[in-house]
C-alpha positions as CSV (number, residue, x, y, z in Angstrom):
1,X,-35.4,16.0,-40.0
2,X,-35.3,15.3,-36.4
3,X,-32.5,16.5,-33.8
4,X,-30.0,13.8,-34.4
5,X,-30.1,14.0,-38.2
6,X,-29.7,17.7,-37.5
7,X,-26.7,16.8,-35.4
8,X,-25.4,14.5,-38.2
9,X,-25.5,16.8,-40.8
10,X,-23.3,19.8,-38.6
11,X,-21.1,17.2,-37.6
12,X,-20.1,15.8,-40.7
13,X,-19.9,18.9,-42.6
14,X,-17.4,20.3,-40.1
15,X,-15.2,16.7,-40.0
16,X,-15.2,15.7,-43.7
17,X,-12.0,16.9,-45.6
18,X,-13.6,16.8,-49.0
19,X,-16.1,18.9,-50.4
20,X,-19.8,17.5,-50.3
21,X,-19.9,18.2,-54.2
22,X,-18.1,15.2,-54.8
23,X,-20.2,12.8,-52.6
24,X,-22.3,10.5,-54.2
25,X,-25.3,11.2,-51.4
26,X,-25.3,13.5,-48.4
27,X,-26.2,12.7,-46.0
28,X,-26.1,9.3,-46.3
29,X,-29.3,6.6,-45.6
30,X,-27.9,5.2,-42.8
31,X,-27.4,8.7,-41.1
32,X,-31.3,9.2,-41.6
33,X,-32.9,6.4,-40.1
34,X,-35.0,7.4,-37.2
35,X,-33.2,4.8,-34.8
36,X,-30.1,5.1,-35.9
37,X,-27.4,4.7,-32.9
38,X,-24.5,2.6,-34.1
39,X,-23.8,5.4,-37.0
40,X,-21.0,7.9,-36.0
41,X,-20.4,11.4,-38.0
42,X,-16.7,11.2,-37.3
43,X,-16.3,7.2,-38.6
44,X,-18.0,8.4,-41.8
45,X,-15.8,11.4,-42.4
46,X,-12.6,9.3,-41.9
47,X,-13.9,7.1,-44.0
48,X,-14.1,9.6,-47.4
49,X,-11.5,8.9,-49.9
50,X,-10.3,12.4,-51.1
51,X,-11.6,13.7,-54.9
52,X,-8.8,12.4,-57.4
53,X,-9.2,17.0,-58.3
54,X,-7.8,17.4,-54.6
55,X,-5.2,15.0,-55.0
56,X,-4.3,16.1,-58.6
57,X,-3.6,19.6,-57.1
58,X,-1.6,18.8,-55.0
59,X,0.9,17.1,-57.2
60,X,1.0,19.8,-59.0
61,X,1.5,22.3,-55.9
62,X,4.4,20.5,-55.0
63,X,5.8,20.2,-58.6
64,X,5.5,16.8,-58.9
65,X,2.2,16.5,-61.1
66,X,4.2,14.4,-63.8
67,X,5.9,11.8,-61.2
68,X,3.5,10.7,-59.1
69,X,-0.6,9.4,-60.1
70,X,-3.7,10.1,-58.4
71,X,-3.6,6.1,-56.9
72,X,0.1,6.8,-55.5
73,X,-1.0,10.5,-53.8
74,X,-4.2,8.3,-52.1
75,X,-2.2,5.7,-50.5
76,X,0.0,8.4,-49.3
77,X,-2.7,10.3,-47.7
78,X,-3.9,7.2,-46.1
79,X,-2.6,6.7,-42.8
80,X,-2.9,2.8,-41.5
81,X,-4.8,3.5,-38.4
82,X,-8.2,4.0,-40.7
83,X,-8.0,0.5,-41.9
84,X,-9.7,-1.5,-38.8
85,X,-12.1,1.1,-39.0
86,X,-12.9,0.6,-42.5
87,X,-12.9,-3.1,-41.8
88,X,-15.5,-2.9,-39.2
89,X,-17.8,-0.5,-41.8
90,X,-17.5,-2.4,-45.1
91,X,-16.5,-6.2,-43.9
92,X,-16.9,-7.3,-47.8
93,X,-14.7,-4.7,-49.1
94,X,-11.3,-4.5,-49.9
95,X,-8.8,-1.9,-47.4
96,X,-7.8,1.1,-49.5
97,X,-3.5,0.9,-49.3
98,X,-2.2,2.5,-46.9
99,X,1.1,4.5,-46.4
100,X,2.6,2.5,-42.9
101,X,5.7,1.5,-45.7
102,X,5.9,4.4,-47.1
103,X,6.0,6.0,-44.6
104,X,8.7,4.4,-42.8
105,X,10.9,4.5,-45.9
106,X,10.2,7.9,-46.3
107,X,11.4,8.5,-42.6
108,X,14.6,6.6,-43.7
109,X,15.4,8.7,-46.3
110,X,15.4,11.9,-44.6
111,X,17.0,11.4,-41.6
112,X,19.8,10.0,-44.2
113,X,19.4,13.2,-45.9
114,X,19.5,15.4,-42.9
115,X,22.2,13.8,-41.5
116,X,24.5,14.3,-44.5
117,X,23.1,17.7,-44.7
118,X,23.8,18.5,-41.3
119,X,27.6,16.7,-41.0
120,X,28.6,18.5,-43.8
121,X,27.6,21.7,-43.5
122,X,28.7,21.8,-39.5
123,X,31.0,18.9,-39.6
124,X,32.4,19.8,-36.0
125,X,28.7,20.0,-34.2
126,X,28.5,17.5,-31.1
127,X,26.9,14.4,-31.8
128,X,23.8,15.2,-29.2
129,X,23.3,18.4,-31.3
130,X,23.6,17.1,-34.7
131,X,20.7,14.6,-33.5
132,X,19.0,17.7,-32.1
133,X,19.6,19.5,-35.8
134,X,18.0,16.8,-37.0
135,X,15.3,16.7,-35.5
136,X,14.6,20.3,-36.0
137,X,14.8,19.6,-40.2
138,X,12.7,16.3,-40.4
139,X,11.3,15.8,-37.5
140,X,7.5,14.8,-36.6
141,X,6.9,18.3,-36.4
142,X,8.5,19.5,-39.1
143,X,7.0,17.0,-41.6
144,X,3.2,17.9,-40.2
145,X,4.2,21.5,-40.6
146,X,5.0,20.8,-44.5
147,X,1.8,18.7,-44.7
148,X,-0.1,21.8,-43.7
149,X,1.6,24.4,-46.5
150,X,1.1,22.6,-49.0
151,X,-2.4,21.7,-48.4
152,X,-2.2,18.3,-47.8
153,X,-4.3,18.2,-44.5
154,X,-7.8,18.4,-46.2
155,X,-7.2,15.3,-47.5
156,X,-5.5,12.6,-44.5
157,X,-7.3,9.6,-43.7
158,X,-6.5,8.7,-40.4
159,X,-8.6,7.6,-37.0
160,X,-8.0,8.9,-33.8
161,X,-6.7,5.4,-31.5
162,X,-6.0,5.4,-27.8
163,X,-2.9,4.3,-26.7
164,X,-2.8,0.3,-26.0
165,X,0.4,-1.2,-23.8
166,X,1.9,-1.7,-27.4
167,X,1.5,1.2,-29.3
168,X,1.1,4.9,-28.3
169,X,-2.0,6.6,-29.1
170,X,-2.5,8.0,-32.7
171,X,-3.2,11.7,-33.0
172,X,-3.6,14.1,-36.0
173,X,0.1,15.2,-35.6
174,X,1.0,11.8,-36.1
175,X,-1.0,11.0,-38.9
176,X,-0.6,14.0,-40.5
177,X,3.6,13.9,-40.2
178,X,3.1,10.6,-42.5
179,X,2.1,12.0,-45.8
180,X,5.6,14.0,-46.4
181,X,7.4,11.1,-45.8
182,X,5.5,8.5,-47.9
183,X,5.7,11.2,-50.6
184,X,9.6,11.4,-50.2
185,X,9.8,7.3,-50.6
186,X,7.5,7.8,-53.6
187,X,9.3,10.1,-55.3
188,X,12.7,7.8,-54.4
189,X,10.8,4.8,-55.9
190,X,9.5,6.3,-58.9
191,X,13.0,8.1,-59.7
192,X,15.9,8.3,-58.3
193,X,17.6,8.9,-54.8
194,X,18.7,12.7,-56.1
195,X,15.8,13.6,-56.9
196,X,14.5,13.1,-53.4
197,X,16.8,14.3,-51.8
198,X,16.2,17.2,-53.9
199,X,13.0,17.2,-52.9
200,X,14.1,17.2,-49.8
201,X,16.2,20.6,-49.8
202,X,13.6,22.3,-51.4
203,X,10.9,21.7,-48.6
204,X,12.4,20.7,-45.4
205,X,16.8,21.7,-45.6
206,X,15.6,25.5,-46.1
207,X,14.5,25.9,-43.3
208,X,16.2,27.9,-40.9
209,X,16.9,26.6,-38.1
210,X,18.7,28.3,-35.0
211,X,21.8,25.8,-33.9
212,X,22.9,28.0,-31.5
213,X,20.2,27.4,-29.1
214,X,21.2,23.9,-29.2
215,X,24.7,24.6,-28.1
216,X,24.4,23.7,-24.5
217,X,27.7,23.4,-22.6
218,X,28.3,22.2,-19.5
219,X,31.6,23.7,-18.5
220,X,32.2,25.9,-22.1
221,X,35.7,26.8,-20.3
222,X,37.0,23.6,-20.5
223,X,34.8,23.4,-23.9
224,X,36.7,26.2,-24.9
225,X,40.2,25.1,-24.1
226,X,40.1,22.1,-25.3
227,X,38.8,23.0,-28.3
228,X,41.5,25.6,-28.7
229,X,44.1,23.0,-28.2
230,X,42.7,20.8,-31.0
231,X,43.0,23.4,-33.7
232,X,46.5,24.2,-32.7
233,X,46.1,27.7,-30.5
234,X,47.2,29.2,-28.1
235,X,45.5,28.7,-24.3
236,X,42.6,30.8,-23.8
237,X,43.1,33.5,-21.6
238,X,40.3,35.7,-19.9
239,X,40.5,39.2,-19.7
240,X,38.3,42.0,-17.8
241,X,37.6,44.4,-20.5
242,X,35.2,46.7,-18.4
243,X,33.5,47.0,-15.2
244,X,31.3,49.4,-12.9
245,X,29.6,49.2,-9.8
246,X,32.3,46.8,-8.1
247,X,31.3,48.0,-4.4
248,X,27.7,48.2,-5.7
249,X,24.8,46.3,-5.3
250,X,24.0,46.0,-8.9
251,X,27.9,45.1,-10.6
252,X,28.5,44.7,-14.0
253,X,31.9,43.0,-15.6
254,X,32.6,42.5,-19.1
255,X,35.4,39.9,-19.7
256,X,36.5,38.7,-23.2
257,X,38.8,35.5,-24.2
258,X,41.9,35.6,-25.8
259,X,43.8,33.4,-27.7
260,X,47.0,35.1,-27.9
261,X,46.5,38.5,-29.2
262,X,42.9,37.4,-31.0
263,X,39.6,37.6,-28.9
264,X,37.6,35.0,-29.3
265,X,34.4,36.0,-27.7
266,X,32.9,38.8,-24.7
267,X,30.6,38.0,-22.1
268,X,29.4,40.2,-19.1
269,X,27.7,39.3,-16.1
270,X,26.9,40.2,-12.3
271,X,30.2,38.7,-11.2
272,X,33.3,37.5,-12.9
273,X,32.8,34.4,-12.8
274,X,29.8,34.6,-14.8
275,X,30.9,37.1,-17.1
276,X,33.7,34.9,-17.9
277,X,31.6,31.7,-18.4
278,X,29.4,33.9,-21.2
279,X,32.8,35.1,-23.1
280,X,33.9,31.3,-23.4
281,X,30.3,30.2,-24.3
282,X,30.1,33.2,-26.4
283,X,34.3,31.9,-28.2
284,X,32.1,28.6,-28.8
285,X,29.8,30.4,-31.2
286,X,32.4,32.4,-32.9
287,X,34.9,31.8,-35.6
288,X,38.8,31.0,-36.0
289,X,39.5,32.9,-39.2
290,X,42.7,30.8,-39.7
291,X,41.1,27.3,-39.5
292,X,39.0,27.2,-42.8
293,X,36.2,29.2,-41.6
294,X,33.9,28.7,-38.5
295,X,34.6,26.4,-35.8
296,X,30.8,24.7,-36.6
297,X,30.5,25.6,-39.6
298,X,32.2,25.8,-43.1
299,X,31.0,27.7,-46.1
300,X,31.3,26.7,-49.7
301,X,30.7,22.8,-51.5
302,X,33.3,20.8,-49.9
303,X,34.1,17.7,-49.0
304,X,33.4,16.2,-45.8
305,X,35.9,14.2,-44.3
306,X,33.9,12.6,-40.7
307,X,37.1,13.0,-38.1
308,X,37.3,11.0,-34.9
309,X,35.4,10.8,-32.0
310,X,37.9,11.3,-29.3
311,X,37.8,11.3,-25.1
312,X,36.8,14.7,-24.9
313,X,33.1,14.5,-26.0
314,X,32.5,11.8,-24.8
315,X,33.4,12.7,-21.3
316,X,31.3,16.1,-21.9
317,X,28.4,13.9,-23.1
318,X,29.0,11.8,-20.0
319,X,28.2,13.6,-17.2
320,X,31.5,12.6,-15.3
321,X,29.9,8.6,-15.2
322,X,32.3,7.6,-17.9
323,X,35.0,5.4,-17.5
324,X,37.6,7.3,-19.8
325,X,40.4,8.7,-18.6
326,X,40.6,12.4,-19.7
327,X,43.4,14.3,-19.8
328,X,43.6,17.4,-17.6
329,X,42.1,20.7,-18.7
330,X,43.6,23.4,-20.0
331,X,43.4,26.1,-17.1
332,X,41.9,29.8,-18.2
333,X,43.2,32.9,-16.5
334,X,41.3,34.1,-14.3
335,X,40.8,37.5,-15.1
336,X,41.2,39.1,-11.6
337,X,45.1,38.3,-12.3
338,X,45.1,41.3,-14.6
């Protein structure tokens, strides 16, 4: 065997994603000609189907052995970008399916999910944020993550394409992202829409995911006054709680927000002023006991009635380029005044 069948053989063994048990011949003739140029190790590892065992395992990994058959779990590990490739190999042969429509159905369905998830559980989130939430849940990298626990990695079909001034390059991420979301459209088509959405809590709306780093607020005091003034309160006032080293080089102040006798959140900071923009940011995150639970979120099955979108996010969202006429701020207290 000389160096380039030597070369072959490392190559493919690393690449191919099923085990060489189940190939017919390995390597293959082609591979062992002595002249052989036009052959490429990493065209002939795409080019594997998985072993029907592979793909029976991992219907039954995901609990789902006696929905979906071994045909269905193939086309859903086949992304479309091996299909010129297989083309070009074996002209005279039929293209396996491929998952592009699953796929994009499956993408459907859980942003649709998400989204319902995500409005009803924090029904007063910002729209940027909910977009941002829902990203985070069922997102590209989300759905490649979930390809990768449950073993379904071994067994994508995909080919590596450079972008074109059409369409943007296909990586592995993007390939691999596909096969949880032609599985949710195949699990929709074969039974019903609850059960993928079911099967939608169960692998991708567990997740926990960290909303408060995606509250960003540009001015949280007027945020936080407004806010107030929707639910019915009283104007936030800010208060210094603490402070040492005024006269210092190294000051610290701790200011909280009130809403009448109730404080809504502390902050502290190197000068008031920032101190006071952590407590609002900080009254954001926190809760209004008397207004059915959090302020984003709400515990409990309930019903979700969507409320309006008025002036005020929109002018927050708008970076003061809107047209919209706001109405003036609530002013906070500045807490040198006490």
């Amino acid at each position: 065997m000389g160096h380039a069948q030597r070369r072959f053989v490392s190559t493919a063994t690393k690449l191919v994603s099923v085990p060489l048990s189940s190939l017919r011949s390995f390597p293959p003739k082609e591979a062992l000609a002595s002249r052989s140029s036009s052959f490429s190790p990493e065209a002939w590892a795409a080019l594997q189907p998985p072993p029907p065992s592979a793909l029976s395992a991992l219907s039954h990994r995901i609990g789902l052995g006696a929905v979906l058959q071994i045909p269905e779990l193939e086309q859903a590990c086949t992304h479309p970008s091996v299909l010129p490739l297989f083309t070009r190999r074996h002209p005279n042969q039929k293209p396996p399916p491929a998952n592009e429509n699953l796929s994009t159905l499956g993408n459907a369905l859980l942003g649709l999910f998400a989204s319902e998830f995500v409005a009803a559980s924090y029904p007063h989130l910002p729209t940027r944020v909910v977009k941002a939430a829902v990203s985070a849940y069922v997102g590209p990298n989300t759905c490649a993550n979930v390809a990768k626990e449950v073993g379904a990695a071994p067994l994508l079909r995909w080919h590596r394409t450079p972008s074109t001034p059409l369409k943007p390059a296909v990586l592995h991420h993007d390939a691999l992202s596909s096969i949880p979301r032609s599985l949710v459209a195949l699990i929709y088509q074969r039974r019903s829409l609850s059960f993928a959405r079911k099967f939608t809590h169960q692998f991708f709306l567990s997740r926990e995911v960290d909303l408060r780093k995606m509250l960003k607020f540009r001015d949280p005091k007027v945020a936080l006054a407004e806010t107030v003034a929707k639910f019915g309160r009283e104007k936030p006032i800010s208060r210094l709680l603490k402070e040492t080293g005024r006269f210092s080089n190294s000051p610290v102040f701790v200011v909280g927000v009130y809403s009448g006798t109730e404080e809504l959140g502390e902050g502290f900071g190197s000068s008031l002023k920032m101190a006071e923009y952590r407590a609002a940011e900080d009254a954001l995150h926190r809760t209004f006991p008397d207004v059915d639970g959090d302020i984003f979120t709400i515990g409990g099955e309930v019903e979700y009635t969507p409320g309006e979108i008025g002036t005020t996010e929109i002018r927050l969202g708008s970076a003061g380029r809107s047209s919209i006429i706001s109405p003036s701020p609530l002013s906070i207290v500045s807490p040198e005044s006490h």
